[in-house]
LUMGU-565345 format. One record per residue (C-alpha): x, y, z; residue number from 0. Coordinates in pm, 1 decimal. Example, Ala and Ser with C-alpha at 12.3 -4.5 7.8 and 13.67 -1.06 7.14 Angstrom:
2
PT|1230.0|-450.0|780.0|0
PT|1367.0|-106.0|714.0|1
***
This chain:
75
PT|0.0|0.0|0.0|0
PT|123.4|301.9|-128.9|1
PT|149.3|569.9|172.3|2
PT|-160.6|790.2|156.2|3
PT|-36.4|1132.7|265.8|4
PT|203.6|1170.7|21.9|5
PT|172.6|1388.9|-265.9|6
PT|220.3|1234.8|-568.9|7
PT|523.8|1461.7|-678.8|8
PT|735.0|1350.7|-351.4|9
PT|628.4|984.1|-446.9|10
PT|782.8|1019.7|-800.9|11
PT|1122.8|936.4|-865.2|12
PT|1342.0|1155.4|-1166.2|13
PT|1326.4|918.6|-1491.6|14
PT|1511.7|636.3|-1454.8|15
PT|1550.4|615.7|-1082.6|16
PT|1410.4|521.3|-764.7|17
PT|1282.3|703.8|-466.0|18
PT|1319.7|572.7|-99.9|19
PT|1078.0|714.7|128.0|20
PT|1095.3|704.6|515.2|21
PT|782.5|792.0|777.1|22
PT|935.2|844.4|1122.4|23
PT|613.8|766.5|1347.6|24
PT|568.3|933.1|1646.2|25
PT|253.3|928.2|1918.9|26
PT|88.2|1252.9|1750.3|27
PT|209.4|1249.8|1397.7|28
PT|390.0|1098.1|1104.8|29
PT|684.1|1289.3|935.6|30
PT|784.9|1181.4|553.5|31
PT|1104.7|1248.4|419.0|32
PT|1328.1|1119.9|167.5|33
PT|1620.2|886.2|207.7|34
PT|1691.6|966.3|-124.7|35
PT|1716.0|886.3|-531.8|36
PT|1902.5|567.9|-646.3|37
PT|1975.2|467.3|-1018.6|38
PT|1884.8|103.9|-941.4|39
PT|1620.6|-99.1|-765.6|40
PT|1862.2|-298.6|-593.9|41
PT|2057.7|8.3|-404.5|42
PT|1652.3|156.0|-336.1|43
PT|1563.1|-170.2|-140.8|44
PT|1929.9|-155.0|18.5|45
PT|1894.6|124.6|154.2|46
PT|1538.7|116.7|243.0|47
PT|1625.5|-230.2|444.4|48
PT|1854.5|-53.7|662.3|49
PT|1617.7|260.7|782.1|50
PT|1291.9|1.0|788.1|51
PT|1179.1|-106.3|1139.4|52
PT|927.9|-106.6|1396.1|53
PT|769.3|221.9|1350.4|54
PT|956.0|293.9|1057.7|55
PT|820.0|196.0|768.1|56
PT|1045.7|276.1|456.0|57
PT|870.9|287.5|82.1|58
PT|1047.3|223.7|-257.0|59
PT|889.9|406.8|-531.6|60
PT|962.8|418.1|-920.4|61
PT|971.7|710.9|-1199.8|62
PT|582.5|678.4|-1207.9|63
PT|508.1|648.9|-826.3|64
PT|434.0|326.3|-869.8|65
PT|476.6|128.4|-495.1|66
PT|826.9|-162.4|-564.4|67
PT|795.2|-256.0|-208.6|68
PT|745.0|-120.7|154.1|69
PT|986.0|-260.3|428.7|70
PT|887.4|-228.5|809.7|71
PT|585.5|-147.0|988.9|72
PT|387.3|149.7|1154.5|73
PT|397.8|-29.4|1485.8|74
***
């Protein structure tokens, strides 16, 4: 599931590349910001595995904002 807060421009990667998305959760809100812009898929999911967690759910999108993958949870 794509992350429903987000604006479409901050889900869209430049062409050819790949956006990583993190959502630091706290008790009375939910920041976004971007981990940033990778040429592959491969270095997108890399480094959105290392910022995912427990109340850190990390989001991989592509030059379309289409969802790759989403790595940890919102609690």
């Amino acid at each position: 599931m794509r992350y429903p807060k987000a604006p479409r421009t901050d889900l869209t990667a430049p062409t050819g590349k790949f956006r990583v998305l993190a959502i630091v959760v706290e008790a009375e809100s939910a920041d976004l910001y971007t981990v940033g812009d990778f040429s592959s898929v491969a270095a997108a999911e890399q480094a959105a595995m290392q910022r995912a967690g427990i109340g850190s759910p990390v989001y991989v999108y592509d030059d379309k904002a289409k969802l790759i993958v989403r790595y940890g949870s919102w609690h």
